[in-house]
C-alpha positions in Angstrom: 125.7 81.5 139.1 123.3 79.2 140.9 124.6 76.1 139.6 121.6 73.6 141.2 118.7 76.1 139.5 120.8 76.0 136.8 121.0 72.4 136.5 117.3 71.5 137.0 116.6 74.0 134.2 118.5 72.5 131.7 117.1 69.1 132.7 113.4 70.6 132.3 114.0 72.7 129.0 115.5 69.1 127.7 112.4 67.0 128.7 110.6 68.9 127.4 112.3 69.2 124.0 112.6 66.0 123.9 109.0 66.2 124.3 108.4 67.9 121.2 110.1 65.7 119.5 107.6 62.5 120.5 104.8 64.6 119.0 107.1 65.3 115.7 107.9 62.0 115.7 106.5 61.1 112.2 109.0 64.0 111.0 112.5 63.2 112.5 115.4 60.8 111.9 114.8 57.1 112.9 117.9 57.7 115.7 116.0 60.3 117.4 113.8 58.4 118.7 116.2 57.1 121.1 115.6 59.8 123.1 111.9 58.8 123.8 111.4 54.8 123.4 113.8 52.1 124.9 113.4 48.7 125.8 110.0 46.8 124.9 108.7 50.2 123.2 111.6 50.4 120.8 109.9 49.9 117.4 113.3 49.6 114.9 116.4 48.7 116.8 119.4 49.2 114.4 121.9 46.8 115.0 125.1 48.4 113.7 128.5 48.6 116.2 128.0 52.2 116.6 124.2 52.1 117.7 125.2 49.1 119.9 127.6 51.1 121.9 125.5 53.7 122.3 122.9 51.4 124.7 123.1 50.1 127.7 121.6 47.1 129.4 118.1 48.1 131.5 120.0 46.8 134.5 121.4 49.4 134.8 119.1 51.5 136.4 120.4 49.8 139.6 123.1 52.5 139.2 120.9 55.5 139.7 119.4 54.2 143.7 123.1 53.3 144.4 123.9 56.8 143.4 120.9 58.3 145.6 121.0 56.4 148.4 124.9 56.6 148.5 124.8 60.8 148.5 121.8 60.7 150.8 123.7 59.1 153.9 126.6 61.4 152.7 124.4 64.5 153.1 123.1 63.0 156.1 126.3 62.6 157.7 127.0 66.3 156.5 123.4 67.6 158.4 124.7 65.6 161.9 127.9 66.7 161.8 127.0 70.4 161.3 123.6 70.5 163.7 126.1 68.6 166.3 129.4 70.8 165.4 127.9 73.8 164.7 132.2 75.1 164.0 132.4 72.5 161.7 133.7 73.5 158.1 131.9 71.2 156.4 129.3 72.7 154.9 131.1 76.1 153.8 133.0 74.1 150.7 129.2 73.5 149.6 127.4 76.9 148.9 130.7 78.0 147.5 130.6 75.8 144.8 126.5 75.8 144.3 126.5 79.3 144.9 122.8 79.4 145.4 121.0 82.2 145.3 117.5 81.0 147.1 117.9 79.3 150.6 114.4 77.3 150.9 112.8 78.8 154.6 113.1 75.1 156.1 114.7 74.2 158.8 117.2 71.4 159.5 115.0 68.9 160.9 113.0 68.7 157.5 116.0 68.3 155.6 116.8 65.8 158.0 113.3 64.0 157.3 113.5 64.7 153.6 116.9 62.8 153.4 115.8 59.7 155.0 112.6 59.3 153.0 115.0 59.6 150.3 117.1 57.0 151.2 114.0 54.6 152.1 112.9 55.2 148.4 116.5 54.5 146.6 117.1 51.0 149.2 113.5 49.9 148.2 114.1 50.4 144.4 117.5 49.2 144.7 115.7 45.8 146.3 113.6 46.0 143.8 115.9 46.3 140.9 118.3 43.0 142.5 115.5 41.1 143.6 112.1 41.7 141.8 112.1 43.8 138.0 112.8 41.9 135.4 115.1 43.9 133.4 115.8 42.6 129.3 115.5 45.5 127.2 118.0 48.9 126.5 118.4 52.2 127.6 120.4 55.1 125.3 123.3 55.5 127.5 121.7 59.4 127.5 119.3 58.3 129.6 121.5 56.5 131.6 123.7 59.7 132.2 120.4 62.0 132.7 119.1 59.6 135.2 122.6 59.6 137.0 122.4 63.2 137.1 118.8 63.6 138.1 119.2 61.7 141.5 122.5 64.2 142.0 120.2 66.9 141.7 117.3 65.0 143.8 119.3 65.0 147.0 120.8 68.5 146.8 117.6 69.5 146.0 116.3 68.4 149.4 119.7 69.8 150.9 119.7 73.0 149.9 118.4 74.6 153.4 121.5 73.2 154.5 123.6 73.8 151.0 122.7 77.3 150.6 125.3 80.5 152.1 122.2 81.7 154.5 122.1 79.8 157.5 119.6 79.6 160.7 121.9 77.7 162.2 121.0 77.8 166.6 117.3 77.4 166.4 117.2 75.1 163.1 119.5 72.3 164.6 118.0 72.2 167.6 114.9 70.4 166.1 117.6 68.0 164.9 119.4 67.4 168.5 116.0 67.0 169.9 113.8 64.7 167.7 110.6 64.9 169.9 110.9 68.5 169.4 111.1 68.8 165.5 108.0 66.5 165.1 105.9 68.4 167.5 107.1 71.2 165.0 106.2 69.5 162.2 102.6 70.6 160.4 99.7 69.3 159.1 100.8 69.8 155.5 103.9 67.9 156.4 102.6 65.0 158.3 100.2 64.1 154.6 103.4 64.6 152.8 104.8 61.6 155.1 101.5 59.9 154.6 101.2 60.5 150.8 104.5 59.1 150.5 104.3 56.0 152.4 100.6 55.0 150.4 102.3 56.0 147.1 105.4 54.1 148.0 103.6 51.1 149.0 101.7 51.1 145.3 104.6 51.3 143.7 106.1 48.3 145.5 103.0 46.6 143.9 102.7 47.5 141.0 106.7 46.7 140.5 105.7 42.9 141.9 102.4 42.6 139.4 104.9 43.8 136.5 108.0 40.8 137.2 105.2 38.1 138.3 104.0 38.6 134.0 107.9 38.3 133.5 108.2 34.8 135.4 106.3 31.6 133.9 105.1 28.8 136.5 107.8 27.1 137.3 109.5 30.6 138.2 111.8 30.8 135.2 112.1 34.3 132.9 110.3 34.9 129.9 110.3 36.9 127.3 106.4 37.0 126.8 104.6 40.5 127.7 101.1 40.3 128.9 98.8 42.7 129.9 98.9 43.9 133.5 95.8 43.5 136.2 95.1 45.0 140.0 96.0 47.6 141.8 96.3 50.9 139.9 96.9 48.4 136.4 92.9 49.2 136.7 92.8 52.8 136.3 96.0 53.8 134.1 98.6 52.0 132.2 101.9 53.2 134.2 100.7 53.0 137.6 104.3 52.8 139.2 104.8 56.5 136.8 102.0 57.9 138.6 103.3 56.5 141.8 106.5 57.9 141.0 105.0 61.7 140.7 103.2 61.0 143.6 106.3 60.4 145.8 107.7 63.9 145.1 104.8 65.6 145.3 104.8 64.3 148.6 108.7 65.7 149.3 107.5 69.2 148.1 104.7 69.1 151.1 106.9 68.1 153.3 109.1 70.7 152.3 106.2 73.0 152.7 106.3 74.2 149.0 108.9 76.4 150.4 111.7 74.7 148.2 111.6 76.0 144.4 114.6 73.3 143.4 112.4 70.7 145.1 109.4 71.9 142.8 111.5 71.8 140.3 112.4 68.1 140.5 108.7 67.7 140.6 108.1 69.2 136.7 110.8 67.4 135.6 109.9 64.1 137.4 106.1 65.0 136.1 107.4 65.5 132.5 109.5 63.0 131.9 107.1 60.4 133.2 104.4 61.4 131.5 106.1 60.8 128.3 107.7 57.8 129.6 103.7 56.6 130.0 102.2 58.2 126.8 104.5 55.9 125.1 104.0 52.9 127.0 100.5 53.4 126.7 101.0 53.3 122.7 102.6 50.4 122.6 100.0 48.6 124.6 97.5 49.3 122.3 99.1 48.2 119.1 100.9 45.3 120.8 97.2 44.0 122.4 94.0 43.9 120.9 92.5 43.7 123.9 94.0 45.9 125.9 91.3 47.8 128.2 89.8 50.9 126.7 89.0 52.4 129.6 92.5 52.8 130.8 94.3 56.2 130.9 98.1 56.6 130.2 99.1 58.4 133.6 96.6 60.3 135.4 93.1 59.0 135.9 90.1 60.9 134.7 92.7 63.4 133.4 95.4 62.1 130.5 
């Protein structure tokens, strides 16, 4: 049993479940909407012991970008000691327990360049969640756990060349062991994921700042006031730093050369869980402001 596919399935079948639920909304128990609305777009928080333990602070989102980037550098380590030993064992305890059953035609030097961009992602939203966000709200501690488990996924996901039973092990590694080599080898399609990721990246980053500068008053102390965000991609769509997000793994599937079907994978689930995560933001704007822009779109402009 392919344990990874299986995995991302179950995470995708979920969203989008939970999905159904949103538009049913008007029909379910008050509780399940847990599953679709935390912090500021929580309409009826139920303050009994039991509901209470069941939420956790928004902070805690710092714990997903530890997880990532802490498994990144451990598959990192894993791709160098294995392109460098090639006798090592390492890697043989892996694909026993995955068991995959699709080995993604990339070689070891896109892994390799997959991982780190991963890791540059997880440090900068780790900085950003000790050092920027403003977090005051609630998660369900579901969505703590699935988030957790997502950025598991995310970086075997990228791994799996190097995870999977079927290896191409003499040519592959050399790409690694000789770095001038594996970018000369690198095409176009890759080279705009690397490009797509660093523009999205850098929106994100601003789009993070714009959100905690409405979160800080002027003598640089926290309040609880929500305002209505301007600039940068604020302009076009209400969850800019959503869109970003998608963005960002489209850009690891062209860089993986759409060769990776876990990778794409991680994409639909990254693309539905976000756009739900904006439809509802995008509700809440509107009944909490007036005035809030007409023109903007929830996620993708021109399109939804």
């Amino acid at each position: 049993m392919d344990l990874l596919l299986v995995s991302l399935s179950f995470i995708n079948v979920g969203c989008f479940l939970v999905t159904l639920l949103y538009i049913m909304r008007r029909y379910i128990p008050f509780w399940l909407s847990d599953l679709f609305e935390w912090g500021k777009t929580k309409s009826n928080w139920d303050q009994s012991r039991w509901n209470r333990f069941l939420h956790v602070p928004n902070s805690w989102f710092t714990h997903f970008y530890i997880v990532g980037s802490s498994l990144s550098c451990a598959l990192l380590w894993m791709l160098i000691i294995h392109c460098f030993h090639i006798k090592s064992p390492i890697t043989e305890y892996f694909p026993q327990i995955l068991d995959l059953h699709y080995t993604p035609c990339v070689n070891y030097f896109t892994v390799l360049v997959s991982l780190l961009l991963l890791l540059v992602q997880c440090c900068r939203r780790l900085f950003e969640c000790l050092f920027i966000s403003v977090f005051t709200g609630k998660i369900h501690f579901s969505h703590y756990l699935v988030g957790l488990f997502y950025y598991v996924l995310d970086a075997i996901a990228l791994a799996s060349p190097l995870l999977g039973k079927k290896k191409m092990d003499k040519d592959w590694c050399s790409l690694c062991r000789e770095m001038l080599s594996g970018l000369q080898n690198f095409s176009g399609i890759q080279w705009l994921g690397i490009v797509v990721f660093l523009w999205a990246s850098w929106h994100q980053w601003n789009c993070h700042v714009i959100l905690a500068k409405l979160r800080h008053s002027a003598y640089g102390k926290t309040v609880k006031v929500y305002k209505i965000p301007y600039g940068d991609w604020f302009d076009h769509v209400s969850s800019p730093h959503y869109l970003a997000e998608i963005v960002i793994y489209f850009a690891f599937f062209l860089i993986q050369k759409g060769h990776n079907v876990y990778v794409g994978m991680i994409l639909l689930f990254t693309v539905q869980n976000l756009s739900l995560g904006a439809t509802v933001t995008h509700s809440w704007y509107k009944n909490k402001f007036k005035e809030y822009p007409q023109n903007r779109y929830k996620i993708f402009p021109f399109l939804y």
